[in-house]
C-alpha positions as a Markdown table, in Angstrom:
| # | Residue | x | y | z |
|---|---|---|---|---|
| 1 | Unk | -17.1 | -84.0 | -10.4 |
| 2 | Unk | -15.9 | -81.4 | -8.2 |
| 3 | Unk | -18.6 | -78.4 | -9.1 |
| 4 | Unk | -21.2 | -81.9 | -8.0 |
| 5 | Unk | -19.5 | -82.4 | -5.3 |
| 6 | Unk | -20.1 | -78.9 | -3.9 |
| 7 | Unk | -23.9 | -79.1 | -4.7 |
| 8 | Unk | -24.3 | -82.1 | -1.9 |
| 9 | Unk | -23.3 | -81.3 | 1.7 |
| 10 | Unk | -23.9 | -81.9 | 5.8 |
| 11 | Unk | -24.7 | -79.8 | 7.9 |
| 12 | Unk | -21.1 | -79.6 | 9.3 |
| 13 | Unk | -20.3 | -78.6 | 5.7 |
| 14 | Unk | -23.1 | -75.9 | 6.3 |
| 15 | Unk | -21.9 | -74.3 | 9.6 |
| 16 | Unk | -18.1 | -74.0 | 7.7 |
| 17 | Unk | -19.6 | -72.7 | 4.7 |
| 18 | Unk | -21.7 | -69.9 | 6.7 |
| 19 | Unk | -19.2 | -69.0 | 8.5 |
| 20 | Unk | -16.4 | -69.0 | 5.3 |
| 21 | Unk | -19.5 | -66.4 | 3.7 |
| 22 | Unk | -19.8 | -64.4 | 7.1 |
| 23 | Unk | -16.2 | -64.3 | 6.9 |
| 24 | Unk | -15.9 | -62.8 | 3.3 |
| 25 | Unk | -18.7 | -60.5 | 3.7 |
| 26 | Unk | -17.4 | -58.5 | 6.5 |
| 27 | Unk | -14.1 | -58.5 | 4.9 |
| 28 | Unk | -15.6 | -56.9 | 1.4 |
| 29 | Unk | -17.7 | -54.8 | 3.8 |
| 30 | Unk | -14.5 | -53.3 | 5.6 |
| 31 | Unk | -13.2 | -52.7 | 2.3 |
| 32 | Unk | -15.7 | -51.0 | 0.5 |
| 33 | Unk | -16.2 | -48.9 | 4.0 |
| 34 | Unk | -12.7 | -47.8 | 4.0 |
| 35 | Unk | -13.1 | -46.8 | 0.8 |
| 36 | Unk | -16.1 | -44.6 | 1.3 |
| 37 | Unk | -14.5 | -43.6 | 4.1 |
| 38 | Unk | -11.4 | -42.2 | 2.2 |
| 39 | Unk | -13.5 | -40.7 | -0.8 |
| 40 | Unk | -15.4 | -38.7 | 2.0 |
| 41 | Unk | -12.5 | -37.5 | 3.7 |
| 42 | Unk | -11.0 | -36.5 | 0.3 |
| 43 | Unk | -13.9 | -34.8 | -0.8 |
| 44 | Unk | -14.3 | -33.1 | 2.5 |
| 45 | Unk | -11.2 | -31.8 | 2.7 |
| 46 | Unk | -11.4 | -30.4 | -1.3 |
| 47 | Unk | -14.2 | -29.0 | -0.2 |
| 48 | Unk | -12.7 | -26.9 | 2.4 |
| 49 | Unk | -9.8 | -25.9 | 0.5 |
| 50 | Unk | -12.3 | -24.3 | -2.2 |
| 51 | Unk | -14.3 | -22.5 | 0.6 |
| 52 | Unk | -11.1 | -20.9 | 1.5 |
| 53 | Unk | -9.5 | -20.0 | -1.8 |
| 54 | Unk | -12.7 | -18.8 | -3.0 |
| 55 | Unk | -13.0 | -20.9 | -6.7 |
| 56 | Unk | -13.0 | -24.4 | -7.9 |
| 57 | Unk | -10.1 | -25.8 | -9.7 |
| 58 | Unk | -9.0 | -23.5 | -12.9 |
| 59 | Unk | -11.6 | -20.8 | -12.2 |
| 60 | Unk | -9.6 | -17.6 | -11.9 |
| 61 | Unk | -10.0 | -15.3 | -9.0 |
| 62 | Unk | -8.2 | -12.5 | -9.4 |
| 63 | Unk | -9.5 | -11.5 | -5.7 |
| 64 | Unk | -7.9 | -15.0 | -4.2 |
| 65 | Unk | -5.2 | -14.7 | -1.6 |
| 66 | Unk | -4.6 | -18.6 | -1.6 |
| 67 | Unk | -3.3 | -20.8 | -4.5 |
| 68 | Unk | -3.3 | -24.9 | -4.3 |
| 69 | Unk | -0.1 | -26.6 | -4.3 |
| 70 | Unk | -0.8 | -29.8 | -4.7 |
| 71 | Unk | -1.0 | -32.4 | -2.2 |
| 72 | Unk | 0.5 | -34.5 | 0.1 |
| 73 | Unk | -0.4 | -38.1 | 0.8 |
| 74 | Unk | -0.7 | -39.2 | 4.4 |
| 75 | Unk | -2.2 | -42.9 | 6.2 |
| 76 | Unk | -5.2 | -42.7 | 8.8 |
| 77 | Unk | -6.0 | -45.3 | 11.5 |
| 78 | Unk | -9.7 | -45.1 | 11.9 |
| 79 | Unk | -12.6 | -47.5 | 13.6 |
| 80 | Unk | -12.9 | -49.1 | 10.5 |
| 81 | Unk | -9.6 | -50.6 | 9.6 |
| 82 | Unk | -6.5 | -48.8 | 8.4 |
| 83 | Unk | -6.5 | -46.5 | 5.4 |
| 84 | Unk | -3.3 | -45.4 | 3.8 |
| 85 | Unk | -2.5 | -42.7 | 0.8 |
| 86 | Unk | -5.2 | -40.1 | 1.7 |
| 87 | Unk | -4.9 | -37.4 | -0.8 |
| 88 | Unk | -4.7 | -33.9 | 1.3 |
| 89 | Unk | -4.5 | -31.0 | -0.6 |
| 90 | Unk | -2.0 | -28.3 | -0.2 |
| 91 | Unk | -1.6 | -24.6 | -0.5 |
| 92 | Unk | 0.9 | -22.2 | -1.3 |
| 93 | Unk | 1.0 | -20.0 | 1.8 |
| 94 | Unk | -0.1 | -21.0 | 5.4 |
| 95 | Unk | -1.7 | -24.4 | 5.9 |
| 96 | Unk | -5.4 | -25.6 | 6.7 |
| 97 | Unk | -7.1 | -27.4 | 9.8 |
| 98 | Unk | -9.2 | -29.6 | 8.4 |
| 99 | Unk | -12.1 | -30.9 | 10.1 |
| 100 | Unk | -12.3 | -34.5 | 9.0 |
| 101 | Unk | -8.9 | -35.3 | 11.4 |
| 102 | Unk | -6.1 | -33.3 | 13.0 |
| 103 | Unk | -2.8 | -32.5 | 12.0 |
| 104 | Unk | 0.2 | -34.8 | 12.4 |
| 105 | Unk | -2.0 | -37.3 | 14.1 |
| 106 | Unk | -1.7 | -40.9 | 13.1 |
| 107 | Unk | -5.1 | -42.3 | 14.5 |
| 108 | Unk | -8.7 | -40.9 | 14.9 |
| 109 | Unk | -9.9 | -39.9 | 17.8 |
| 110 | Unk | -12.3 | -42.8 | 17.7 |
| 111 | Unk | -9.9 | -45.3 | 17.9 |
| 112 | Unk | -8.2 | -43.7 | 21.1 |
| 113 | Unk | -12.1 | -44.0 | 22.7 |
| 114 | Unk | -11.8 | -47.6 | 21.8 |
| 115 | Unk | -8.5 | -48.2 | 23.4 |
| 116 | Unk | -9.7 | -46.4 | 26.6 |
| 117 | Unk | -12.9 | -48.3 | 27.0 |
| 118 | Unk | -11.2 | -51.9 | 26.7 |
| 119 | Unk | -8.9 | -50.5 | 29.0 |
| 120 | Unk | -11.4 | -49.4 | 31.4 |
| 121 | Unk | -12.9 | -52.9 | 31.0 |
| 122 | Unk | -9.8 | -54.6 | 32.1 |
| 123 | Unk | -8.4 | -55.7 | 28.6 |
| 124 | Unk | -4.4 | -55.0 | 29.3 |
| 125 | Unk | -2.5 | -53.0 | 26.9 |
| 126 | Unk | -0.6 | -55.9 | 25.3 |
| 127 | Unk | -4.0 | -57.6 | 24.8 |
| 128 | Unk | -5.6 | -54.5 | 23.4 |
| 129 | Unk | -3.5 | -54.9 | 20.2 |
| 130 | Unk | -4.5 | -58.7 | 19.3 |
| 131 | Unk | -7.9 | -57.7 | 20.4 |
| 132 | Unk | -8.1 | -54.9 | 17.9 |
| 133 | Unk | -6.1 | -56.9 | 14.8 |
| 134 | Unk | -9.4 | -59.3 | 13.8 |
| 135 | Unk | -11.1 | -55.7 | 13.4 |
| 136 | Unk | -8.6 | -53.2 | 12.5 |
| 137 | Unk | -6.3 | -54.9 | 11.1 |
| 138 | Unk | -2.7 | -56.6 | 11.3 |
| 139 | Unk | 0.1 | -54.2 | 12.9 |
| 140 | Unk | -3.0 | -51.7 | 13.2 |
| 141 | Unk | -1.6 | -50.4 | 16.6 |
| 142 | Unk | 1.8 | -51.1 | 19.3 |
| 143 | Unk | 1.4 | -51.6 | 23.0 |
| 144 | Unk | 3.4 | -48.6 | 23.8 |
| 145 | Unk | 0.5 | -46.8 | 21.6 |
| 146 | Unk | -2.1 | -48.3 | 23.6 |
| 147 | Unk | -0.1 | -47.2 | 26.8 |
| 148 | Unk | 0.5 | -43.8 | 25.1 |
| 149 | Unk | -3.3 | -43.5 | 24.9 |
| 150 | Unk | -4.2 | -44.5 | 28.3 |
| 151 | Unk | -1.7 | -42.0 | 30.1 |
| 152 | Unk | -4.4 | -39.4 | 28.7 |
| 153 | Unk | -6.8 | -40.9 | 31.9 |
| 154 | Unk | -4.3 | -39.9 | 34.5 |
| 155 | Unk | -5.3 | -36.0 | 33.7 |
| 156 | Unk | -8.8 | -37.3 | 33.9 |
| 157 | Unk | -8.5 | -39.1 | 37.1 |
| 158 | Unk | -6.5 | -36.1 | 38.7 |
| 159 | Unk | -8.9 | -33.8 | 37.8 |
| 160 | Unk | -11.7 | -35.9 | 39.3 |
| 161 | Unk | -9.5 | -36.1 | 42.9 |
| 162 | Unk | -8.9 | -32.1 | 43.0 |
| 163 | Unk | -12.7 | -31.2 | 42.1 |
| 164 | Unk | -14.2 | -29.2 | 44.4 |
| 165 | Unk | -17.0 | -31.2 | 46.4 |
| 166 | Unk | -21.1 | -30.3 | 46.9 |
| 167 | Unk | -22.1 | -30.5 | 51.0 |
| 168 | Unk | -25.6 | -31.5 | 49.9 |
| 169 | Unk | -25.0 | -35.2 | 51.1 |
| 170 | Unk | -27.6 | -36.6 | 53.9 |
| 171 | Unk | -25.9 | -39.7 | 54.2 |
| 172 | Unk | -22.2 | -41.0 | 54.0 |
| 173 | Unk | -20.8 | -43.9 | 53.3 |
| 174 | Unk | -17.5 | -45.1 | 53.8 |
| 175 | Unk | -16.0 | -48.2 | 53.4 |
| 176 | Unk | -12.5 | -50.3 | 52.3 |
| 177 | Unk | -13.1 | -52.4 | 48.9 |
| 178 | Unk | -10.2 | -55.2 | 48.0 |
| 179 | Unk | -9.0 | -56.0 | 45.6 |
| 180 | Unk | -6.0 | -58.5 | 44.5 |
| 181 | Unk | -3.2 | -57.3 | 42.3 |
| 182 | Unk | -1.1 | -59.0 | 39.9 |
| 183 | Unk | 2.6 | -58.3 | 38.9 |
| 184 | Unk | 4.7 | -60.7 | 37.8 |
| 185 | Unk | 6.5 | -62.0 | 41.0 |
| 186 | Unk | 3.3 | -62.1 | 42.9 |
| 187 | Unk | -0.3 | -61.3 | 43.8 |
| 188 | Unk | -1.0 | -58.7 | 46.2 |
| 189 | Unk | -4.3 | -57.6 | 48.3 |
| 190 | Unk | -4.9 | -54.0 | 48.4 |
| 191 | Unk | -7.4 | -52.0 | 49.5 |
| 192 | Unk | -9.1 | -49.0 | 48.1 |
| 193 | Unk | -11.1 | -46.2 | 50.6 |
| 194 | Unk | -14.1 | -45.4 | 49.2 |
| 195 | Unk | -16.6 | -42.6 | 50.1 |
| 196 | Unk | -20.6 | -42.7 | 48.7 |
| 197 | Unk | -22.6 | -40.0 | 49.4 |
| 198 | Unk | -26.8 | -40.3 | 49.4 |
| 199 | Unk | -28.7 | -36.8 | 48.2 |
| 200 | Unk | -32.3 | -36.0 | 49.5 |
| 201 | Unk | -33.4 | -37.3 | 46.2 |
| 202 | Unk | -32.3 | -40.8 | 46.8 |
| 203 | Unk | -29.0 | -40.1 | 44.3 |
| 204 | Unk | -25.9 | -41.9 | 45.2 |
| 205 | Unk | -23.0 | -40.3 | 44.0 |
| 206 | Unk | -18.8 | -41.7 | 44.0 |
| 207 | Unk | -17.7 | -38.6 | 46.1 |
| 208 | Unk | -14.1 | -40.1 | 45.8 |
| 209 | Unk | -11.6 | -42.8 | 46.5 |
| 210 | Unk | -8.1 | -43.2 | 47.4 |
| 211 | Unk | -5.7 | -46.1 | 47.8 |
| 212 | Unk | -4.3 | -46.9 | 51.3 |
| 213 | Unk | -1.4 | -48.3 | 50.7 |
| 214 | Unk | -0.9 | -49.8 | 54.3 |
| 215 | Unk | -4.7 | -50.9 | 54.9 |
| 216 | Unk | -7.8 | -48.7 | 56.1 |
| 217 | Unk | -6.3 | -48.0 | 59.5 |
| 218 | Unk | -7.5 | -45.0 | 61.3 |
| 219 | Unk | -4.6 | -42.8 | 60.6 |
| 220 | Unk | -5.5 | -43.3 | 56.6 |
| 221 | Unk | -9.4 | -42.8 | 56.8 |
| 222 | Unk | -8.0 | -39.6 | 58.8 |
| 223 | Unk | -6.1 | -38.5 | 56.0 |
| 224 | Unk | -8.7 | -39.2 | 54.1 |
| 225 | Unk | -11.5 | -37.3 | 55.5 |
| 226 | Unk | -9.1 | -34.4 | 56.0 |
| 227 | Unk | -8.8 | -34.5 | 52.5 |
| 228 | Unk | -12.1 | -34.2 | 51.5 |
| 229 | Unk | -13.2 | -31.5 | 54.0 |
| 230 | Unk | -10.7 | -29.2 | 52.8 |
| 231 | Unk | -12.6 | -29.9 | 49.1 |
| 232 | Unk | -15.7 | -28.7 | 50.5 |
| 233 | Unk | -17.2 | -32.2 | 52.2 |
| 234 | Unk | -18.0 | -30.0 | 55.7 |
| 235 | Unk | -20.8 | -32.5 | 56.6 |
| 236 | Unk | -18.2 | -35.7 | 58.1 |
| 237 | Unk | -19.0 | -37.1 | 61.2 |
C-alpha cells in the first residue's frame, strides 16, 4: 500500500518532492566535487614531487638528490565544501611549495574572496558564517575567521588613501554623503567627504573619501583638500 500510495500525489506533494530531489542532488553533487577535488589536488601534488626527485615511485635514480618520505595528511576549506585527510607527500630533505594551496594555511584563497565580497556587500561577520554553512558546510568557518580575513582590507584601503593622485581632472566634485550607523546602544548619523573627479573623456573617477567625524564643516573640507593637494590634486579651487 505504501509503494501505491507514492505513485498518486498533488501538486503540493510535487513542489516538496522537487525540492527533497533538488535537495539531494546538490548534496551528491558537493560530494562527488569534493572528491574530485581532493583526487586532483593529490595527483597534483604527486606530480610535483616526481618533477623534483626526477623518477616515479621505485624507479632508481642513482642521480636523485631527493627521496620521499611518506606523507602527511592535512584538511582544506575550499569553495566547495570542506575536505579533510588530503594525502601530501613528503620528502626526506627540505620541503615543497606546492601549487595547488599554500603551506600551513587552513582555507583557500577562494574562500577568503568569498568572505570579503559578502563583507563588502554588507553581510556582518557573525552572519557571514550561517550564510556560508548551507554551502560549505556546518562549523565550516568562526567569526573571528571571518574578522581575521577582513582585516586584510585595511592594507587595501590604506594603500588606496596614500596613492599618489593624477591632476588630469577638469571638473571636481565634492560633496558630504550620510550615512546612519548602528552599534548596540544606538544609531548614529555620520557623514563621509567625498571627492569625484570628471576626465576630458567623460570618466568619473572616486579620487578619495574620508570621514569627518564632526560634520563637513569648513575646517574638515580644509583638511581635506590639504590632504589631497599634497598627493598631487594641484587643480582645487
Amino acid at each position: 500500500m505504501n509503494s501505491l500510495a507514492q505513485l498518486y500525489f498533488t501538486d503540493k506533494d510535487l513542489k516538496v518532492r522537487l525540492g527533497n530531489i533538488h535537495k539531494d542532488f546538490d548534496d551528491d553533487f558537493r560530494k562527488e566535487t569534493q572528491i574530485a577535488l581532493k583526487k586532483l589536488m593529490e595527483s597534483s601534488m604527486e606530480i610535483q614531487v616526481q618533477d623534483l626527485i626526477g623518477s616515479d615511485r621505485w624507479q632508481h635514480n642513482y642521480a636523485r638528490t631527493f627521496y620521499r618520505h611518506g606523507y602527511r595528511y592535512r584538511d582544506l576549506l575550499t569553495q566547495h565544501g570542506y575536505i579533510s585527510k588530503i594525502k601530501v607527500p613528503r620528502i626526506s630533505s627540505g620541503k615543497i611549495n606546492f601549487n595547488c594551496f599554500k603551506a600551513y594555511k587552513q582555507r583557500s584563497s577562494s574562500v577568503d574572496s568569498l568572505v570579503l565580497k559578502m563583507f563588502l556587500a554588507g553581510v556582518s561577520t557573525r552572519r557571514v558564517k550561517e550564510v556560508l554553512e548551507p554551502l560549505l558546510g556546518n562549523n565550516c568557518i568562526s567569526a573571528s575567521s571571518v574578522s581575521q580575513i577582513t582585516k586584510s582590507l585595511n592594507e587595501q584601503v590604506n594603500k588606496y588613501h596614500a596613492r599618489n593622485l593624477s591632476d588630469d581632472y577638469i571638473y571636481l566634485i565634492a560633496d558630504g554623503v550620510y550615512f546612519n550607523v548602528k552599534n548596540p546602544i544606538n544609531k548614529k548619523r555620520r557623514c563621509v567627504m567625498v571627492v569625484y573627479g570628471i576626465k576630458s573623456n567623460g570618466l568619473r573617477e572616486l579620487i578619495d573619501f574620508e570621514l569627518a567625524p564632526h560634520g563637513e564643516g569648513e575646517a574638515s573640507w580644509e583638511r581635506f583638500f590639504n590632504r589631497l593637494y599634497h598627493r598631487g590634486l594641484k587643480a582645487i579651487p
